[in-house]
C-alpha positions in Angstrom: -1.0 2.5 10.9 -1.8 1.3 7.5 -5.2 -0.4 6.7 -6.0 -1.6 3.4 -7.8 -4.1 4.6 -11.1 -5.8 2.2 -12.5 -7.3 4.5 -16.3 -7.1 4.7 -16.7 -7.6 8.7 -15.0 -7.4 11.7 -14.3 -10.6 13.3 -15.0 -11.5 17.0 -14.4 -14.7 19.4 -17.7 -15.3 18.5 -18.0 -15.1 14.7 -14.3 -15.1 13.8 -12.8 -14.3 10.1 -12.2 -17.4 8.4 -8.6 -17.6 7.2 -6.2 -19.8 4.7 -3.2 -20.5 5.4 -0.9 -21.0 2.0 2.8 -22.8 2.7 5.3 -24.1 0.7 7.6 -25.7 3.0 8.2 -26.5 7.1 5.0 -24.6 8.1 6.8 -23.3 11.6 5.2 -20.3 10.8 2.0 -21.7 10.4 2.4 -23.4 13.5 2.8 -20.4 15.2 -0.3 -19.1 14.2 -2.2 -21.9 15.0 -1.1 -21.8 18.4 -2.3 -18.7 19.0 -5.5 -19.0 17.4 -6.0 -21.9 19.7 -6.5 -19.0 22.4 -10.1 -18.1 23.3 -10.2 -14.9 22.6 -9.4 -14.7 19.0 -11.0 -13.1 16.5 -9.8 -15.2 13.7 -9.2 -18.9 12.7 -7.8 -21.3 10.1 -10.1 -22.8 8.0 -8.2 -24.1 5.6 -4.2 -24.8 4.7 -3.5 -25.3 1.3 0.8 -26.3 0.0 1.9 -26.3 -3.4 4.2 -28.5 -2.6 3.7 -32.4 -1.8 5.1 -33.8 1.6 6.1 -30.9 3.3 6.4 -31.1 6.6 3.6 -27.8 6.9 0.9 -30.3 6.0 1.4 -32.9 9.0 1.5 -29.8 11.2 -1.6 -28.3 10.0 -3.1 -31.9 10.4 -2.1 -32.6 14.0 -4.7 -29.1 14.5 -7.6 -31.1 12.3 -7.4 -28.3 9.5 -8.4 -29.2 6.3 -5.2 -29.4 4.4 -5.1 -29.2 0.1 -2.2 -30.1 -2.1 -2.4 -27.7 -5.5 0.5 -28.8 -7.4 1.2 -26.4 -10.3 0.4 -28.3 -13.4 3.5 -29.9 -15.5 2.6 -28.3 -18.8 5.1 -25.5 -20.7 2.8 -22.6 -20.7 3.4 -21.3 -17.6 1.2 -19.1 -18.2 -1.9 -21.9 -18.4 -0.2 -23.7 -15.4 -0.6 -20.6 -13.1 -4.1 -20.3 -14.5 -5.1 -23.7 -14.1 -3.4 -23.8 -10.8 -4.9 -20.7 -9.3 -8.3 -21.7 -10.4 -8.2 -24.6 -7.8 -6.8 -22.5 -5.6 -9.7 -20.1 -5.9 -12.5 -22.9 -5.8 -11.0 -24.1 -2.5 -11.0 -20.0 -1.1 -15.0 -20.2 -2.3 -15.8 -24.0 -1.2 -14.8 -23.1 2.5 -16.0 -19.6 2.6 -12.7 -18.1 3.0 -12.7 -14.2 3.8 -8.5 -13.7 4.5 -5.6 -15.3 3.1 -2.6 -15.5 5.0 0.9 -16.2 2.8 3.2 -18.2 5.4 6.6 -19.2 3.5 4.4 -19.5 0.6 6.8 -19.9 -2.4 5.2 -18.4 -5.5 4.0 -15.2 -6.7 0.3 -14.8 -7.3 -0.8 -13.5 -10.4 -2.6 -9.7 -11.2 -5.7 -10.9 -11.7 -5.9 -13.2 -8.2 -4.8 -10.4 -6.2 -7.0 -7.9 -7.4 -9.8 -10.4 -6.9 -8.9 -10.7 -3.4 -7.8 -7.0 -2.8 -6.9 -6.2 0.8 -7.5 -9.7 1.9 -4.1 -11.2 0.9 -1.4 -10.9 3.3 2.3 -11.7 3.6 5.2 -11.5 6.0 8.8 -11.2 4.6 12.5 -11.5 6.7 13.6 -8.4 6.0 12.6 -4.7 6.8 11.3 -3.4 3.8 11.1 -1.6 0.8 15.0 -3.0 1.8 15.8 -6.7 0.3 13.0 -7.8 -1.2 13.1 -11.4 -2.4 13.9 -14.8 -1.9 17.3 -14.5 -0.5 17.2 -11.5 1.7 19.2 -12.8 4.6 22.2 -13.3 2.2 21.5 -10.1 0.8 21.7 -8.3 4.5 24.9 -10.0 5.2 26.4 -9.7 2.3 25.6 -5.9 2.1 27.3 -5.2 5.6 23.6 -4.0 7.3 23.5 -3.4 10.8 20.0 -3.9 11.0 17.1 -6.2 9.5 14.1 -7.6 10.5 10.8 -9.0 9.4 7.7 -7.1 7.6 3.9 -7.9 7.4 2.5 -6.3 4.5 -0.7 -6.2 2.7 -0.1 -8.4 -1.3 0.0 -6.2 -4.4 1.5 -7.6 -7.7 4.9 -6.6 -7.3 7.3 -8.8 -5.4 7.0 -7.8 -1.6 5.9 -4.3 -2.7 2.4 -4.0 -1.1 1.5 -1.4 1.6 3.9 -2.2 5.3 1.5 -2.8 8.1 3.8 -3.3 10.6 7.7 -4.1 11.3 9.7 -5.8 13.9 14.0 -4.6 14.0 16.6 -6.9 14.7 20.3 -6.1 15.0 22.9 -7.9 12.6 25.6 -9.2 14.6 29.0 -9.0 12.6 29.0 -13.2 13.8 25.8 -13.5 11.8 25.6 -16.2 9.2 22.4 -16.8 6.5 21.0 -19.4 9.3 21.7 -18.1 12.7 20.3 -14.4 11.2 17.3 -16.4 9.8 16.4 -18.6 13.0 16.9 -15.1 15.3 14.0 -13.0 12.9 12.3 -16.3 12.6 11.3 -16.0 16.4 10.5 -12.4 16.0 8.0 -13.6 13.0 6.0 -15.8 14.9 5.0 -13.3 17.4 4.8 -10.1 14.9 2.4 -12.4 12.2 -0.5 -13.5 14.7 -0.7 -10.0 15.9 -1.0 -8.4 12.8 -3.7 -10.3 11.9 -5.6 -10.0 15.2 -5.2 -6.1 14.0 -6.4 -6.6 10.6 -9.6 -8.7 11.5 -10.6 -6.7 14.3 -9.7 -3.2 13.4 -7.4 -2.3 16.3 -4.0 -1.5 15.8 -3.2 -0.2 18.6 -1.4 -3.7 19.8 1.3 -3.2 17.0 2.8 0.5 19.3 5.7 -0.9 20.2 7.3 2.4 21.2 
């Protein structure tokens, strides 16, 4: 089981690993997490949610929990360059400010630049609606359809600076049905998401992967 993890500690009920939660959109996803770091016995918990995006419905979700929620808009200047700069930096004060040790990406919108993800090496991680290396992107449910595939699924993997390219933790399959459209194949890997994320990340902060043998 891969294990690229940067994490300097293991977590525990006790002394769990401080997590943030980045969204862009609905935060169901999110949601699901939440709920099951609501459950005694985890080893991790939300410390902070931040959107890039204003009036989602993510951040009324996140605040019905009472998490800290932050809004980092990306700047409306035409070097884009400057305007992921600018808006990474207030991402990364936010990361320090609340003593942030894992980032979770949770329909989170934007690709983060080299130079964040090396500074937060093995501590990034994302999960994407399709089985990779296999559709990568944003529209990877068209993509399945419209390729004929008789199979998909959902992938948590560790960030590197390509675009869903970073080492696969662990997979969840789910059979294309010749019926399927982009939404009801979306809403059926959705569901297997929810349950695949949170127990990816109880594997990643504690160290024990042996909850992800699904043989």
């Amino acid at each position: 089981m891969a294990n690229a993890t940067g994490l300097a500690r293991v977590g525990t009920p006790e002394d769990p690993i401080r997590c943030a939660i980045l969204i862009s959109g609905s935060g169901s996803g999110m949601q699901a997490m939440l709920n099951h770091q609501s459950g005694e016995d985890c080893a991790h918990y939300t410390a902070l949610v931040i959107s890039n995006k204003s009036g989602v419905g993510g951040i009324s979700r996140a605040q019905e929990f009472d998490i800290p929620v932050a809004v980092v808009e990306v700047p409306a200047i035409e070097n884009r360059v400057d305007a992921r700069h600018q808006h990474e930096a207030k991402i990364e004060k936010l990361l320090q400010r609340h003593e942030v040790e894992l980032i979770i990406l949770s329909g989170y919108m934007r690709l983060l630049s080299e130079q964040f993800i090396n500074n937060w090496a093995g501590q990034i991680v994302n999960i994407h609606p399709s089985l990779l290396p296999d559709f990568p992107g944003a529209h990877a449910h068209r993509e399945v359809i419209a390729a004929g595939a008789s199979k998909s699924g959902c992938t948590v993997h560790f960030v590197d600076a390509g675009m869903d390219t970073g080492e696969i933790i662990a997979q969840c399959e789910v059979e294309v049905l010749q019926s399927d459209t982009e939404s009801s194949l979306a809403n059926r890997i959705k569901s297997f998401e929810h349950i695949l994320y949170p127990l990816v990340i109880d594997a990643i902060v504690t160290g024990d992967y042996s909850s992800l043998n699904f043989d």
